[in-house]
VMD Tcl script that draws the C-alpha trace (Angstrom):
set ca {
  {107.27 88.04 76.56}
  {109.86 85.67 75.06}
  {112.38 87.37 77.87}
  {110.43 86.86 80.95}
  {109.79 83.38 80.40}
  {113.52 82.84 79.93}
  {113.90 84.34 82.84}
  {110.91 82.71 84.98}
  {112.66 79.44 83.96}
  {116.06 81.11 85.30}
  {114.07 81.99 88.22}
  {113.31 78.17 88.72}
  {116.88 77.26 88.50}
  {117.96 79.55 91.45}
  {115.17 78.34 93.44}
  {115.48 74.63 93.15}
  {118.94 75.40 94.19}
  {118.28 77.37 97.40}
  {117.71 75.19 100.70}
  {115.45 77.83 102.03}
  {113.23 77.24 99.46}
  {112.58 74.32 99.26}
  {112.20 74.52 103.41}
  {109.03 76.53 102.90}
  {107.72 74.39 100.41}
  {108.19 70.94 102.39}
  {107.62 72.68 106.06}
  {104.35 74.29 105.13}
  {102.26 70.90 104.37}
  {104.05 68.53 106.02}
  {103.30 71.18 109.48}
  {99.79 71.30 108.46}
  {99.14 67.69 108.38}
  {100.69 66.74 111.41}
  {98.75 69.49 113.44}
  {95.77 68.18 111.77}
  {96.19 64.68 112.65}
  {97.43 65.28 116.01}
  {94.28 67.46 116.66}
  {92.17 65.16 115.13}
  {93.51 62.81 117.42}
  {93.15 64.82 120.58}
  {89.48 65.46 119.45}
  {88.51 62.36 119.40}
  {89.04 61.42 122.87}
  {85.77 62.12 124.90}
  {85.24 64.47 127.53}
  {85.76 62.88 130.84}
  {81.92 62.62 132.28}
  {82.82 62.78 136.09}
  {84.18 66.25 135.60}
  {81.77 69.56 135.29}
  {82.56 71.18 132.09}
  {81.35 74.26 131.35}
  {78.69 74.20 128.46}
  {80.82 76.53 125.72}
  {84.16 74.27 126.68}
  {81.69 71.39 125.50}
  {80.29 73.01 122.51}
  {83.93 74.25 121.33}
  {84.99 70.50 121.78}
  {81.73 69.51 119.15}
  {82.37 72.04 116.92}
  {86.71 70.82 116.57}
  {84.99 67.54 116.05}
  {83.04 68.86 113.21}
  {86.19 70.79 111.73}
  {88.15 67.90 111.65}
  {85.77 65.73 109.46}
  {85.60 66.33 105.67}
  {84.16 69.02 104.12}
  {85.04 71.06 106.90}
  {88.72 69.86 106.62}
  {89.33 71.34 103.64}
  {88.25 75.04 105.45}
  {90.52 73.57 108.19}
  {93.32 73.06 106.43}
  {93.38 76.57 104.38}
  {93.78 78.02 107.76}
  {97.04 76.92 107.34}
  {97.09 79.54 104.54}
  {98.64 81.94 107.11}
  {101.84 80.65 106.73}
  {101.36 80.75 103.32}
  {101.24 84.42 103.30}
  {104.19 84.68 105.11}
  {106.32 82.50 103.35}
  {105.23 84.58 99.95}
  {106.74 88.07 102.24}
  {110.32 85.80 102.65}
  {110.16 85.03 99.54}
  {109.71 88.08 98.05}
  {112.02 89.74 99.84}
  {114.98 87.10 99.50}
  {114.22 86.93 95.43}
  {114.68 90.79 94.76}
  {117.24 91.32 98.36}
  {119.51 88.26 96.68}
  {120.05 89.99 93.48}
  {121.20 92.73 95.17}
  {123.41 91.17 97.61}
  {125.08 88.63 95.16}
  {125.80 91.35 92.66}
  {123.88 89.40 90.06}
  {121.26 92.07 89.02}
  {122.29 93.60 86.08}
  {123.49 90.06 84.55}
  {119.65 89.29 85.51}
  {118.19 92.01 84.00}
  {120.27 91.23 80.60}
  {118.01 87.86 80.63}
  {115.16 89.92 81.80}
  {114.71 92.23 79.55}
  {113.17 95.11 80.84}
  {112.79 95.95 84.81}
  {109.24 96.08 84.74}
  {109.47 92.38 83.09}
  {112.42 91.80 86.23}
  {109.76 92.37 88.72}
  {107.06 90.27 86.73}
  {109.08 87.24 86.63}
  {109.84 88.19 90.79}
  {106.23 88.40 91.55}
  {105.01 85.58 89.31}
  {107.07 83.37 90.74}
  {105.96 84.00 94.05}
  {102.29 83.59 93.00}
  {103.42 80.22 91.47}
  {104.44 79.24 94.69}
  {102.10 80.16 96.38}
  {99.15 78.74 94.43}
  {100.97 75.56 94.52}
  {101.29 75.10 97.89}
  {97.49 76.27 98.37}
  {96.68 73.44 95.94}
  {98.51 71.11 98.61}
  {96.52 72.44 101.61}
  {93.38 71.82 99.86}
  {94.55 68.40 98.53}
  {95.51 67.51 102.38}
  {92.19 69.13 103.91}
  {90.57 66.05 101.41}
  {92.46 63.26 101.72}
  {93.62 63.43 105.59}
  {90.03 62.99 107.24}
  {90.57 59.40 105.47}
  {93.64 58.95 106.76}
  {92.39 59.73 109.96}
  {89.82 56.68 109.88}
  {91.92 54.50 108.82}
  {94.01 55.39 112.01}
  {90.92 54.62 114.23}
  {89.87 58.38 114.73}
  {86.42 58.24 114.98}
  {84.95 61.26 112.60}
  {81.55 62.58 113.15}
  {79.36 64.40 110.22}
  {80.04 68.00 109.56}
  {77.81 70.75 108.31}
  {78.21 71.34 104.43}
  {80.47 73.38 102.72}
  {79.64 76.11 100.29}
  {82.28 75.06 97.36}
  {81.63 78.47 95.90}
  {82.68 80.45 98.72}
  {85.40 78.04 99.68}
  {87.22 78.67 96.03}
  {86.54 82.34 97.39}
  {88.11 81.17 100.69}
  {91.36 79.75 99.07}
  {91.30 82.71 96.86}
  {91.21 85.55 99.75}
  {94.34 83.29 100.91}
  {95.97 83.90 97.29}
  {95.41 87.22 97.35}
  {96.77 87.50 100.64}
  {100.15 85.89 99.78}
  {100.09 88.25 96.57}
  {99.85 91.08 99.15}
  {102.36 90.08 101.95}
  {104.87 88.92 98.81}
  {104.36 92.48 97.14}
  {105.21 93.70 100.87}
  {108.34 91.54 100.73}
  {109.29 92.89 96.90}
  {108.99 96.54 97.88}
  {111.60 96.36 100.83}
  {113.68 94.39 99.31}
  {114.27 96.62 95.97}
  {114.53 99.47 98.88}
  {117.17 98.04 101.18}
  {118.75 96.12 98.69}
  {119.91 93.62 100.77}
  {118.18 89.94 101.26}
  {118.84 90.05 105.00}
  {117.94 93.92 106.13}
  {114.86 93.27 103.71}
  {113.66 89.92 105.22}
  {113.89 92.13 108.49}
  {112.10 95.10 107.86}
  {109.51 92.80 105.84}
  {108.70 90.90 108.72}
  {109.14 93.69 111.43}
  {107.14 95.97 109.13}
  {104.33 92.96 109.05}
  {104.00 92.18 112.89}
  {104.48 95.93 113.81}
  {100.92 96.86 111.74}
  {98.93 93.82 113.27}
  {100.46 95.13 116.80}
  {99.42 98.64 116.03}
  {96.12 97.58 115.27}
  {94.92 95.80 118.22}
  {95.49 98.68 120.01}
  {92.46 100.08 121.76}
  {92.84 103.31 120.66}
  {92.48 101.95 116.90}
  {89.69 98.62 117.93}
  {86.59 100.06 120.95}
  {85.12 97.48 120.06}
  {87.46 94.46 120.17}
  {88.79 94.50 116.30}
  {90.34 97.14 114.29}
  {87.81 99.76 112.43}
  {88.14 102.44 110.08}
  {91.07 103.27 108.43}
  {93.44 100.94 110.40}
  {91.20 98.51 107.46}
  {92.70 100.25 104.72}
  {96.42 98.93 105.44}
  {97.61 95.92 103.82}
  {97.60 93.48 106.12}
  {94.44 94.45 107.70}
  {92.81 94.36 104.50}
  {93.86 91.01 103.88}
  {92.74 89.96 107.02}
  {89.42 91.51 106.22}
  {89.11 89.92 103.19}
  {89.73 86.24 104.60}
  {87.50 86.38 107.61}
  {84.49 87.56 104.95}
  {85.70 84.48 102.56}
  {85.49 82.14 105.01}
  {81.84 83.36 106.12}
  {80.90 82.94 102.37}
  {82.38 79.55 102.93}
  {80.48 78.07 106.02}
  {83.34 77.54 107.57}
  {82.33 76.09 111.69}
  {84.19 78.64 113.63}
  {85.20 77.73 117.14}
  {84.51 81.22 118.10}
  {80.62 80.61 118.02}
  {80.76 78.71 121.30}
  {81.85 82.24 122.86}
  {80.13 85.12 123.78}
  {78.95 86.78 120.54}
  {81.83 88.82 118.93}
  {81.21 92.62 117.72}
  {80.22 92.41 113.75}
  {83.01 92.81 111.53}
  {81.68 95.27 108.92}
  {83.04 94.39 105.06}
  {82.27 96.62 101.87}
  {82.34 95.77 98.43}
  {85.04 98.77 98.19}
  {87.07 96.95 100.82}
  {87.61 93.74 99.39}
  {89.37 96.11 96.23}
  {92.26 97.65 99.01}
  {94.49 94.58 98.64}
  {94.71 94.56 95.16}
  {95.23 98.39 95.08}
  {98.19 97.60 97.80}
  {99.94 95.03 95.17}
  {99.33 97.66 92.46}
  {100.90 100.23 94.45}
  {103.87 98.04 96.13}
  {104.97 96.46 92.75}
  {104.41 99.75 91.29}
  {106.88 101.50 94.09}
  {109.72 98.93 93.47}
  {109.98 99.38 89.96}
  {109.68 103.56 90.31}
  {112.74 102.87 93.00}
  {114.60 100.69 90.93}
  {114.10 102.74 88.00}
  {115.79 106.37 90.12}
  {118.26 103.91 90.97}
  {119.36 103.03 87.89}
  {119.84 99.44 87.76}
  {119.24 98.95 85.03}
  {122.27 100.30 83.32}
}
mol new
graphics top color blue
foreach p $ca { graphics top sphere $p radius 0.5 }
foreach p [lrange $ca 0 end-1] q [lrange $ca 1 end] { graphics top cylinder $p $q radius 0.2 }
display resetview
């Protein structure tokens, strides 16, 4: 225990260090807020009355009102979250890929200790991350509808939140990152290279949400069955049912009503049996590989 948190504040070190980090963690909330402002902006402005819009474009236009005002903001704001998720995949595949590719991981595994405590301290830190920067999305999706009055955006009164289901919502988001960062761990420990991981992680990532809009996979508009039971779907599963427990307004209600997205108390489990099994994969490869001799 006494080793990993030498090394998770070795870990800290490198990353303070690294430009791309701190990238993420600046580009992620400081992105968020100005699309949240300058939508809030654009929100404001009424619809012109001469023209004849049609009665959903109206209602969608109410409804961005109503996600732009506090509570709702907060919902608004984890949206954001997405990018979250990603940046936990780049992460994790740049903290294991860099080790590799700068020759440093059998000095790092000295500090270390153990492997399995060399991929603790890897996916910890990306958790730490990732929570922080969650934190920040919440704390923006509170204090920016003020900011937004103070700038003369008129704000209108939104429907209530359900603060239960909203931790649940930031939560699904956590679990996400944990997920896509796992994702990130396992190719980089298999390519063994920062770059070819970062590539294959994020190939790997776009090619399953490609795969499974495909209609063979989705008759009836989103993907069913076992397409669920991959990691990224079941993330995505697992968010769209948080933010339902939340009360989140979604813009999509001004549409024609979507098919029902089915969720299962044995779903929501498939993402943590996916970090399980990815973290679980990295140290079995690392371990044939022997590096830790």
């Amino acid at each position: 225990m006494a080793a990993a948190r030498r090394y998770l504040r070795a870990q800290w070190i490198l990353l303070r260090g690294r430009r791309e980090f701190w990238l993420l963690v600046i580009a992620i909330p400081s992105t968020s807020a100005f699309l949240y402002l300058s939508g809030a902006i654009a929100h404001a402005q009424p619809l012109d009355s001469s023209l004849d819009w049609p009665p959903e474009f109206v209602t969608m236009h109410q409804l961005a009102r109503e996600r732009d005002a506090f509570p709702q903001s907060v919902l608004s704001l984890l949206d954001s979250a997405a990018w979250v998720a990603w940046a936990s995949a780049v992460l994790g595949a740049l903290l294991v890929g860099s080790e590799f590719g700068w020759a440093t991981i059998r000095t790092t595994l000295v500090t270390a200790g153990r492997l399995e405590g060399f991929f603790l301290a890897k996916v910890t830190s990306v958790l730490v991350i990732a929570a922080v920067l969650l934190a920040a999305l919440v704390t923006l999706g509170s204090v920016l509808p003020a900011v937004a009055a103070v700038i003369g955006v008129a704000m209108v009164t939104a429907s209530p939140v359900d603060w239960v289901g909203a931790a649940a919502y930031a939560g699904a988001w956590f679990v996400s990152a944990a997920v896509f960062g796992a994702i990130g761990l396992a190719f980089g420990t298999l390519s063994r290279s920062p770059v070819l991981g970062l590539i294959v992680t994020l190939v790997y990532i776009t090619g399953e949400n490609i795969v499974a809009q495909l209609p063979m996979w989705a008759p009836t508009g989103r993907p069913e069955g076992l397409v669920l039971l991959l990691p990224v779907q079941s993330t995505i599963q697992l968010v769209r049912h948080a933010a339902t427990l939340a009360g989140r307004v979604d813009l999509g209600a001004a549409l024609p009503e979507a098919p029902p997205f089915g969720v299962t108390s044995s779903s929501l489990l498939v993402p943590f049996a996916w970090v399980i099994g990815l973290v679980t994969v990295a140290v079995v490869v690392g371990a044939r590989r022997d590096i830790a001799e």
